[in-house]
One Martini backbone bead per residue (centre of mass of N, CA, C, O) as a GRO file, in nm:
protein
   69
    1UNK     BB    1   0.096   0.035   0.023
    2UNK     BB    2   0.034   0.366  -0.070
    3UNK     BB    3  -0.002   0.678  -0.033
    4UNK     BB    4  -0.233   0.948  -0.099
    5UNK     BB    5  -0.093   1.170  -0.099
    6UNK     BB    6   0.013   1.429  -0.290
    7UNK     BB    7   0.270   1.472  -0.193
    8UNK     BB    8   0.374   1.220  -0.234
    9UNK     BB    9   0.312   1.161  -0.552
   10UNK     BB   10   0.535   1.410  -0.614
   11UNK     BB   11   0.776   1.271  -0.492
   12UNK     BB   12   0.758   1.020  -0.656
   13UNK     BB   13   0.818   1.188  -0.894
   14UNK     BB   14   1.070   1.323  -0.852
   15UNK     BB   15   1.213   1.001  -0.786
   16UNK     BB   16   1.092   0.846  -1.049
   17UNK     BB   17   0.941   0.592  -0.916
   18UNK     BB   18   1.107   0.537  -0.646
   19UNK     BB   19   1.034   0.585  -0.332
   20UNK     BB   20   0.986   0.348  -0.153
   21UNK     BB   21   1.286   0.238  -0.241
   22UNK     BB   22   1.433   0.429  -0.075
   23UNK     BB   23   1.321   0.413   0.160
   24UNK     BB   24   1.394   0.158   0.243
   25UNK     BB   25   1.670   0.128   0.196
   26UNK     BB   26   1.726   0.320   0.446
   27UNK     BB   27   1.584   0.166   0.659
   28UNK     BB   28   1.775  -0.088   0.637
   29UNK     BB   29   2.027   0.095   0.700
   30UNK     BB   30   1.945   0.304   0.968
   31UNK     BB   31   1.843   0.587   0.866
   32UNK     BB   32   1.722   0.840   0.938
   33UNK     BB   33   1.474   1.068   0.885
   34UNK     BB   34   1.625   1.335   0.865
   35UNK     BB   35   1.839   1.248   0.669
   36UNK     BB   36   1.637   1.156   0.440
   37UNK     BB   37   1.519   1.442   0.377
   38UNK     BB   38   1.790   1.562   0.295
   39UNK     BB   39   1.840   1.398   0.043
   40UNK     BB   40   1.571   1.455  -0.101
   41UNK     BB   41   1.678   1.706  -0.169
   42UNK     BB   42   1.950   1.712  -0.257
   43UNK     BB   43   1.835   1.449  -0.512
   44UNK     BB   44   1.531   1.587  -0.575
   45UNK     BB   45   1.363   1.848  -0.430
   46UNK     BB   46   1.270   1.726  -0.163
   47UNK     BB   47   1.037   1.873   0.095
   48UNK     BB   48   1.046   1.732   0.396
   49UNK     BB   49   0.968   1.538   0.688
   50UNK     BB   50   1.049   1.308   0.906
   51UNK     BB   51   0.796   1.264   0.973
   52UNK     BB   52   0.668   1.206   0.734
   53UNK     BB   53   0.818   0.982   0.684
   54UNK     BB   54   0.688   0.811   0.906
   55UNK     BB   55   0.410   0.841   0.785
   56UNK     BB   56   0.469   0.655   0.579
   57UNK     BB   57   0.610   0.411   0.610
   58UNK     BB   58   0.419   0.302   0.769
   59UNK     BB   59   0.217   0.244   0.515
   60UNK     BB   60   0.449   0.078   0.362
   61UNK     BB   61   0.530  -0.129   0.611
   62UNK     BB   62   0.739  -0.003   0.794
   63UNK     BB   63   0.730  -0.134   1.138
   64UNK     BB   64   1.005   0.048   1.240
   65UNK     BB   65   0.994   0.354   1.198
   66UNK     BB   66   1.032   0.485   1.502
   67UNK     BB   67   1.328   0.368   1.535
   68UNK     BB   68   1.477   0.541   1.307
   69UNK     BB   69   1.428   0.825   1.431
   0.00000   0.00000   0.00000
């Protein structure tokens, strides 16, 4: 499942249809959801905060979304 949200949709075209596979590679790595906003600006020009990347994740079924943080 991924985010409904416009925000998130926007993202993930900036990121070339590839948002989600971003945050999990991120996620797997263990890099903090603040560190994560900083690349996705970037290297996207996408401008988010960490909180909403957490609650992204959520979303995506990443589990310990909040641990990442």
């Amino acid at each position: 499942m991924t985010p409904r949200s416009g925000q998130y949709r926007m993202a993930d075209h900036l990121a070339g249809g590839k948002l989600a596979e971003v945050l999990g590679a991120k996620f797997d790595a263990g890099v903090p959801w603040e560190v994560v906003s900083r690349h996705l600006f970037a290297e996207f020009g996408i401008d988010v905060t960490g909180q909403t990347l957490r609650r992204w994740a959520l979303v995506l079924g990443l589990t310990d979304a909040e641990a990442a943080s």
